[in-house]
N, C-alpha and C positions, 0 to 999 in steps of 0.2 A: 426636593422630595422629602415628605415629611417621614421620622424614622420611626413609625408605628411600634414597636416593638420597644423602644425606650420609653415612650409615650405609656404606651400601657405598665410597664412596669413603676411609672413614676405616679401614675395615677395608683395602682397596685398600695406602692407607699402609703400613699396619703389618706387611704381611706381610716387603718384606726392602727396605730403609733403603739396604745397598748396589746394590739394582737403581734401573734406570729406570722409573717410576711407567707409561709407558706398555710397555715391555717384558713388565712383570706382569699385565696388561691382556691381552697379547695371546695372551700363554703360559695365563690363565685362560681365554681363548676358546676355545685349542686345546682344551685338559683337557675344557672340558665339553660342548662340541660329541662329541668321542672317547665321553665317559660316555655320553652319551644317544642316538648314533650306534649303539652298542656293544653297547646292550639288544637290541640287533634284528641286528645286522647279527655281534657277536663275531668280529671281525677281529682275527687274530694280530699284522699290522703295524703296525691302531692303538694296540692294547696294547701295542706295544713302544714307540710312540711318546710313549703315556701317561707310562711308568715312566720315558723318559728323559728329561722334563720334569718332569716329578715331584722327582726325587733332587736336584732345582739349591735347590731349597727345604729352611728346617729347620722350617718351619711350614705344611705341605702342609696341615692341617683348615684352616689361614686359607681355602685357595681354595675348599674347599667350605663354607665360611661363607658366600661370596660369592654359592656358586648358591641358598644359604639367601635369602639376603639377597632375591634376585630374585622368589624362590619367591616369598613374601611379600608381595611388592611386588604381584603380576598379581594373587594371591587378593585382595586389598585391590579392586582395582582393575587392569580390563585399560585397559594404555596402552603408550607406547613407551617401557619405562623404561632399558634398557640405549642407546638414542637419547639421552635427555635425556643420562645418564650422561657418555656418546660426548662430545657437546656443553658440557657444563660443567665435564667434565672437560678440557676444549681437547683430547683427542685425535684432532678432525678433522685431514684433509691439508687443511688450510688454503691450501696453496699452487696445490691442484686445485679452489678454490672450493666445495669440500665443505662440504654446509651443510641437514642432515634437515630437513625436516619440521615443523613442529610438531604437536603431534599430534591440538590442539584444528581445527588445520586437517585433518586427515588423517580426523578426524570431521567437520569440513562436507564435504570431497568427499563422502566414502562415502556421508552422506545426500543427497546431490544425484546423483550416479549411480544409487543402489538402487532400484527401479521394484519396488514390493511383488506387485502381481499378476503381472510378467515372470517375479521370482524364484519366487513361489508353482508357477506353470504349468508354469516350467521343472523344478522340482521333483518336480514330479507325473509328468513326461512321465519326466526320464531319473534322478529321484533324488538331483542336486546341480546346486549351481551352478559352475562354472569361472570363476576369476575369475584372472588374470594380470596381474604387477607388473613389468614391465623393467627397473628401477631403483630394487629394491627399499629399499636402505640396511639400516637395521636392521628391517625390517616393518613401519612405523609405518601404512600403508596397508592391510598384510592385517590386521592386528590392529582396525584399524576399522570394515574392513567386517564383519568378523566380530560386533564388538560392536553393527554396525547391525541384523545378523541376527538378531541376541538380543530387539533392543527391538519387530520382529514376531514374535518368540515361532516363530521357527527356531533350526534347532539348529547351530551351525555346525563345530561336528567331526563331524557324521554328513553334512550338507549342502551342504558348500563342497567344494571342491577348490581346493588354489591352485599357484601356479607364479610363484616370485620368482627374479629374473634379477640378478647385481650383476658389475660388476668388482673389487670391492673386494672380497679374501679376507674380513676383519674385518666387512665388513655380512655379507656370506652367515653366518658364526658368531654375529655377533647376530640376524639373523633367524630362523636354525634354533635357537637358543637360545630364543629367546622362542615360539614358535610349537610347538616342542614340548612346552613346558611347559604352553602352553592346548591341549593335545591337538588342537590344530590336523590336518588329512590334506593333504598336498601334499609340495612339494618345491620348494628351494632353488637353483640351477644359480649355480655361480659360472664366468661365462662375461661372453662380451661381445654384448650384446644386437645391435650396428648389423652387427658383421662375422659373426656367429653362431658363434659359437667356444664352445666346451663344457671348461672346464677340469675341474670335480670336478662330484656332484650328491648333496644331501642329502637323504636323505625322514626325512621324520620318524616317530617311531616307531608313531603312531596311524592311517599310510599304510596297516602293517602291517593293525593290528586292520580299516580299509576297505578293504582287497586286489581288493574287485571293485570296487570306484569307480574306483579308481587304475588298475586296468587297462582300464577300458572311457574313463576321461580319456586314457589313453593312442591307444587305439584314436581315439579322435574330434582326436587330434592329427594324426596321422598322414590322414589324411583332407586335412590342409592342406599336407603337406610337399611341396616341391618337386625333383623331383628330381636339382636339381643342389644342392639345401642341401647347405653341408659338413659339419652336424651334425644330426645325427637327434633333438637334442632343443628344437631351436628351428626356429623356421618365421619367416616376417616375417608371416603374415596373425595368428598367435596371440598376438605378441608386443603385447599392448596392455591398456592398465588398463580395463576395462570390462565388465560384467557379460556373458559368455556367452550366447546362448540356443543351443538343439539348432541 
């Protein structure tokens, strides 16, 4: 079995000797978050932001080796690989106690939350479930519950809706990085969950192909907002890891 994870950081290496190993990192996030944003969204100022990142490199196929690398990695196995990554690569803020997950954990929550007949009923009544993460990191939490959907023989990109919350630029680009790649339907908010502050917000591109989930999710937010929230895409009653029901 190949060890994806060493793979990628060996490639990680190689691409340029005179950068900082976590600079490449981070500039790789940007690129592919923009790539996969860009299917959908084709924004003139992220393409320009592409190309100007881009040109700093003389070996630009390395970084898309890398989302190769990934690809790879979730078809093998959904898990939280660009997480582990994060973590043994030391490119946690170690100094903010920054510390994912693990994801064998992140699989006993999700079974320990997931109530098969809530989810089935819920299902039935509006179509998906809503499931919200406020501290998402890299998704290691939506990507679980997703995988707990799978083992009742739900489908969790026609079924889920999700909504991850992070202050950390880098988890919000590894969460919408992994998540779009399992055709995941939700969206990203890189904001601050406690003060409700909305800086950017991802939707993933398979939000698109569910247009009316995503906007009737919308509709049942909005339903919570209060009218003095500062920000229209966070509410404090929705802001919580727990299965939705109507």
């Amino acid at each position: 079995m190949t060890d994806y994870k060493k793979e990628f950081l060996k490639c990680l290496e190689s691409i340029d000797y005179t950068r900082r190993r976590f600079d490449v990192f981070q500039d790789f996030l940007t690129l592919s978050t923009i790539s996969l944003a860009n299917v959908v969204l084709q924004n003139d100022k992220l393409e320009k932001q592409y190309f100007e990142i881009i040109k700093r490199y003389k070996k630009p196929e390395k970084l898309a080796e890398l989302l190769t690398i990934i690809t790879l990695a979730l078809e093998e196995k959904i898990t939280d690989f660009l997480g582990e990554v994060y973590m043994f690569g030391n490119f946690s803020e170690k100094k903010c106690g920054q510390f994912f997950t693990p994801y064998h954990i992140s699989q006993f929550i999700s079974e320990i939350i997931f109530d098969e007949r809530i989810a089935k009923q819920t299902i039935e009544e509006q179509g998906f479930i809503k499931l919200s993460e406020p501290c998402c990191g890299s998704g290691g939490m939506i990507l679980s519950f997703a995988e707990t959907m799978l083992k009742y023989n739900l489908n969790p990109q026609k079924q889920m809706i999700f909504q991850g919350i992070d202050v950390d630029i880098n988890c919000c680009r590894m969460s919408f990085i992994q998540t779009s790649l399992l055709g995941l339907t939700g969206e990203i908010i890189h904001g601050d969950t406690i003060l409700l502050n909305c800086w950017q917000v991802f939707v993933t591109p398979m939000t698109i192909l569910n247009m009316n989930n995503y906007l009737r999710f919308r509709e049942y937010q909005k339903g919570y907002i209060k009218e003095d929230t500062p920000n229209k895409f966070l509410t404090k009653d929705f802001i919580q890891l727990k299965l939705l029901g109507g």
